[in-house]
PAKENU-760781 format. One line per field, with one value per residue (C-alpha): residue number from 1; residue in three letters; z, y, x. Coordinates in Angstrom, 2 decimals. Example, Ala and Ser with C-alpha at 12.3 -4.5 7.8 and 13.67 -1.06 7.14 Angstrom:
! PAKENU-760781
num <- 1,2
residuo <- ALA,SER
c3 <- 7.80,7.14
c2 <- -4.50,-1.06
c1 <- 12.30,13.67
//
This chain:
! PAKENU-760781
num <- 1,2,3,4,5,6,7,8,9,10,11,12,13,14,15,16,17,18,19,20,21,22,23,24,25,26,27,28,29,30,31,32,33,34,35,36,37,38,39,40,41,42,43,44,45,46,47,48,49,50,51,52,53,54,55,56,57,58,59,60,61,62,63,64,65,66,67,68,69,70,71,72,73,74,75,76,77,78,79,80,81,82,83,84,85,86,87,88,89,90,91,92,93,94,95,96,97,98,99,100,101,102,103,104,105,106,107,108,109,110,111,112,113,114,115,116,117,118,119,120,121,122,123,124,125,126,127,128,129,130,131,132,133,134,135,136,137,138,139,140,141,142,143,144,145,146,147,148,149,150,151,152,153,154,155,156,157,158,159,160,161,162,163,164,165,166,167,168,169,170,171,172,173,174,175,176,177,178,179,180,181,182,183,184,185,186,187,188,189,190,191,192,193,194,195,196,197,198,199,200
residuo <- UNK,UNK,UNK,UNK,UNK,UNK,UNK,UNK,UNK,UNK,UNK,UNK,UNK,UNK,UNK,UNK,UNK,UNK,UNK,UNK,UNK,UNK,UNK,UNK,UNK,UNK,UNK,UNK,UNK,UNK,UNK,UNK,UNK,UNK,UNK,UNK,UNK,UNK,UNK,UNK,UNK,UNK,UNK,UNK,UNK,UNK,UNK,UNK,UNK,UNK,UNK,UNK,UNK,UNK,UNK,UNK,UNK,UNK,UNK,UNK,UNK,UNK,UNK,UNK,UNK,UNK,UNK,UNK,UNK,UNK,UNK,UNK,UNK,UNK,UNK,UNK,UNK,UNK,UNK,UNK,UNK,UNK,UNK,UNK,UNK,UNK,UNK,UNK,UNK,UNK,UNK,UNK,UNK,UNK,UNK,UNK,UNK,UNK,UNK,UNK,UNK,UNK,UNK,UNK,UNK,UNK,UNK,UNK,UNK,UNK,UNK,UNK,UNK,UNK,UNK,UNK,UNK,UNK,UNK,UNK,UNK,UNK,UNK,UNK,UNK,UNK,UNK,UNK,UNK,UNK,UNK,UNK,UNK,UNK,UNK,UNK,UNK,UNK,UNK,UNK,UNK,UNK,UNK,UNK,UNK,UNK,UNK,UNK,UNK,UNK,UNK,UNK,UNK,UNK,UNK,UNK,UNK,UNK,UNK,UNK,UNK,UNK,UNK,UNK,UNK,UNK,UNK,UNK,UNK,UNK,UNK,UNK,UNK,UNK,UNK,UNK,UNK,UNK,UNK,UNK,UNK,UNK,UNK,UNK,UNK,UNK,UNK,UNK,UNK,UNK,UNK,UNK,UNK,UNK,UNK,UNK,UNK,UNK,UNK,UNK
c3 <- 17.01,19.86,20.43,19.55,18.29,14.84,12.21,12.15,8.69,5.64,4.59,0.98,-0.64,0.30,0.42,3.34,4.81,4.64,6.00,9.03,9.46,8.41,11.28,13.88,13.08,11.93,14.45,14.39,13.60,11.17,7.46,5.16,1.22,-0.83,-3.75,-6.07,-4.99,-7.66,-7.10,-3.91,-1.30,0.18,0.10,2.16,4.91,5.78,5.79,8.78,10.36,10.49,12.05,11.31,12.65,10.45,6.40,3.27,0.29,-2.74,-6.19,-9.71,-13.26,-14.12,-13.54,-13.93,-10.36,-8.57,-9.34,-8.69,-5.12,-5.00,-5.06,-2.37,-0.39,-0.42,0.28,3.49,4.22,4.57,1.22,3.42,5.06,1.76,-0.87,-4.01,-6.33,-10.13,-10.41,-10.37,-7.40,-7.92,-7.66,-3.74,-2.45,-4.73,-3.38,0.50,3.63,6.14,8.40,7.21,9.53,5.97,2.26,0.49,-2.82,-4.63,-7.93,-11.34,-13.08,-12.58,-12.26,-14.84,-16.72,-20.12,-18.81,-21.56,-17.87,-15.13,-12.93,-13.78,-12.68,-13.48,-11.64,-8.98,-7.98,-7.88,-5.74,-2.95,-2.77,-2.18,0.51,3.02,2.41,3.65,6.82,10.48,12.82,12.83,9.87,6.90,3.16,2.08,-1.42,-2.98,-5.59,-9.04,-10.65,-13.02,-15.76,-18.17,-16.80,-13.29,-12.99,-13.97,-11.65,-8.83,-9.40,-9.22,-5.98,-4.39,-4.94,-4.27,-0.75,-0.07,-0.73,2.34,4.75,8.16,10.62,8.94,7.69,8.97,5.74,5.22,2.79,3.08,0.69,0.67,-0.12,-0.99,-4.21,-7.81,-7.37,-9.41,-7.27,-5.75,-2.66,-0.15,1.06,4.53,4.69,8.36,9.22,12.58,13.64,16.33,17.59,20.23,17.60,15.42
c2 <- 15.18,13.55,10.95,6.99,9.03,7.66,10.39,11.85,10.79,13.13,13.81,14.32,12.95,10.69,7.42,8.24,9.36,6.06,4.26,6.50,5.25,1.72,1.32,2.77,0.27,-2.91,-5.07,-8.43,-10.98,-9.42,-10.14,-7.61,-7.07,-5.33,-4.57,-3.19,-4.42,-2.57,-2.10,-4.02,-0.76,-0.93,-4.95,-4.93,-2.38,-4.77,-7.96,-6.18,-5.05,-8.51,-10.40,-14.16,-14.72,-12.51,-12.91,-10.61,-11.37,-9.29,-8.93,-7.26,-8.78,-7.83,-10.41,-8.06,-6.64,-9.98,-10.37,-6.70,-7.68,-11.05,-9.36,-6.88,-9.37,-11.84,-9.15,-8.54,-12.24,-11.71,-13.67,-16.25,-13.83,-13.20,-14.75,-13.20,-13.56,-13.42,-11.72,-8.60,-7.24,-7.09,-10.69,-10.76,-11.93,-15.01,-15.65,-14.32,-14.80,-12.37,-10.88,-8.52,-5.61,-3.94,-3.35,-1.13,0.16,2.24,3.16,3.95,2.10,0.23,2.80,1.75,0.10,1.03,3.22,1.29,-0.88,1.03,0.22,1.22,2.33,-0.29,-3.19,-0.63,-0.39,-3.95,-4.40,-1.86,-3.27,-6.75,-5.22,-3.99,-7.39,-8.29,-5.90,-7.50,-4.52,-1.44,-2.31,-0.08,0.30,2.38,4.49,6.79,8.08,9.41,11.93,13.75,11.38,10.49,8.24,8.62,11.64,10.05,6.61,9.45,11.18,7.67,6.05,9.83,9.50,5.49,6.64,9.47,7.04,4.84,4.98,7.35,4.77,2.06,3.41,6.65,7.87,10.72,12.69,13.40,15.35,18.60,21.95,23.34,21.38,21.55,20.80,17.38,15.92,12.64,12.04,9.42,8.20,6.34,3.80,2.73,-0.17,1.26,-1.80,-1.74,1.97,2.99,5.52,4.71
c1 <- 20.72,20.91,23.51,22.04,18.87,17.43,17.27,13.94,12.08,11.80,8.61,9.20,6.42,3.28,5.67,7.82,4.41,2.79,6.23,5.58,2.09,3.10,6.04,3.28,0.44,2.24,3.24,5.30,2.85,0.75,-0.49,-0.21,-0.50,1.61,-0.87,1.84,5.40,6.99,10.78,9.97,10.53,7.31,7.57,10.75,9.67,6.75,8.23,10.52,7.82,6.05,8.59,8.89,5.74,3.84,4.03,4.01,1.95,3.17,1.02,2.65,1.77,5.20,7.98,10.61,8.72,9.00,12.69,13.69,11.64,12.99,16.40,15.91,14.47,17.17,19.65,18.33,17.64,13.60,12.58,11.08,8.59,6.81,4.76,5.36,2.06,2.46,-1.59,-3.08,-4.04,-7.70,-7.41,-6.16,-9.92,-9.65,-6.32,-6.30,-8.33,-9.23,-8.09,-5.21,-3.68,-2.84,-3.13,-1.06,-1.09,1.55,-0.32,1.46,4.08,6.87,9.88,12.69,10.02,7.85,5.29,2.52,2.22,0.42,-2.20,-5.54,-9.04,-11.31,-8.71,-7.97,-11.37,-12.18,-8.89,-9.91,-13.12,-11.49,-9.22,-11.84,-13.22,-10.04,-9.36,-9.37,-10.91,-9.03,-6.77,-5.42,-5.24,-3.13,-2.84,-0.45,-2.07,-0.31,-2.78,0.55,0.54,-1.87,-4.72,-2.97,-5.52,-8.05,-7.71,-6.57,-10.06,-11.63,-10.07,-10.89,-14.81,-14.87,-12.89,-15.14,-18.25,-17.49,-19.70,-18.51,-19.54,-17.66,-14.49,-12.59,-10.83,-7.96,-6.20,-2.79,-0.98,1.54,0.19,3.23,3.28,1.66,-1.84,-1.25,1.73,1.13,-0.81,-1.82,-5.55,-5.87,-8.53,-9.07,-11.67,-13.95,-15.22,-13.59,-14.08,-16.43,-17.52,-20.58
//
């Protein structure tokens, strides 16, 4: 390594993947949602990005995620660039206004937590749909996908053929996944909004 060189990443797994892709399109100033904050990982990596003049919004129906979040937060002093939202994510079009750089979700359950609380297809769905509502030209959504557990195949399968649906000269969509892995290990989906691409 080269002396005053950042470690390069390590790509184990689609979440380190989409942090990549996240510090390469977010800028300071944007708005962003974190559909899932969960342990509040993905939260805190965007509210640095963002800068103070950019905010966070962060949805869980779990309170234990808000405080877990709320903790992380405040240990790093960025509390005050987020919103955190006590709702489910398929609510963020009642709640938000366009336009977003970024919507991420991080699908599953709640790590720690009873696994009885996941996300699931029907809410997941509705959410996505909400969040190209949301997209300024050229934004993301972002999805790491869970298809190993029970009904994480299923809502996997689901947010596949709802991504594949979109049409080609609207949205440029990618799958991103390791091959070197059982063919149910996680896997992230990249939603771009072409609007403002000289392609068409």
């Amino acid at each position: 390594m080269l002396a005053n060189q950042p470690p390069s990443p390590v790509l184990r797994g689609p979440v380190p993947l989409s942090h990549l892709l996240l510090r390469r399109f977010i800028q300071p100033g944007s708005r962003v949602i974190d559909a899932t904050c969960g342990n509040g990982k993905d939260t805190l990596l965007l509210a640095e990005l963002v800068g103070d003049a950019g905010h966070v919004w962060a949805f869980d129906i779990q309170q234990e995620a808000l405080d877990r979040t709320a903790q992380r937060l405040t240990d790093q002093s960025l509390l005050q660039r987020v919103s955190l939202l006590h709702a489910g994510h398929e609510c963020m079009q009642e709640l938000l206004e366009p336009p977003l750089q970024a919507v991420v979700f991080n699908l599953g359950w709640l790590p720690g937590a009873p696994r009885e609380v996941a996300t699931c297809t029907a809410t997941t769905l509705t959410a996505l749909e909400a969040s190209l509502q949301l997209l300024a030209p050229a934004g993301l959504v972002l999805i790491t996908c869970y298809p190993g557990h029970a009904g994480g195949d299923q809502e996997a399968a689901a947010v596949q053929e709802w991504a594949a649906s979109l049409s080609p000269r609207s949205y440029f969509v990618w799958r991103m996944g390791q091959l070197n892995v059982t063919s149910d290990a996680p896997f992230c989906l990249l939603i771009q909004d072409g609007r403002s691409s000289d392609v068409r």
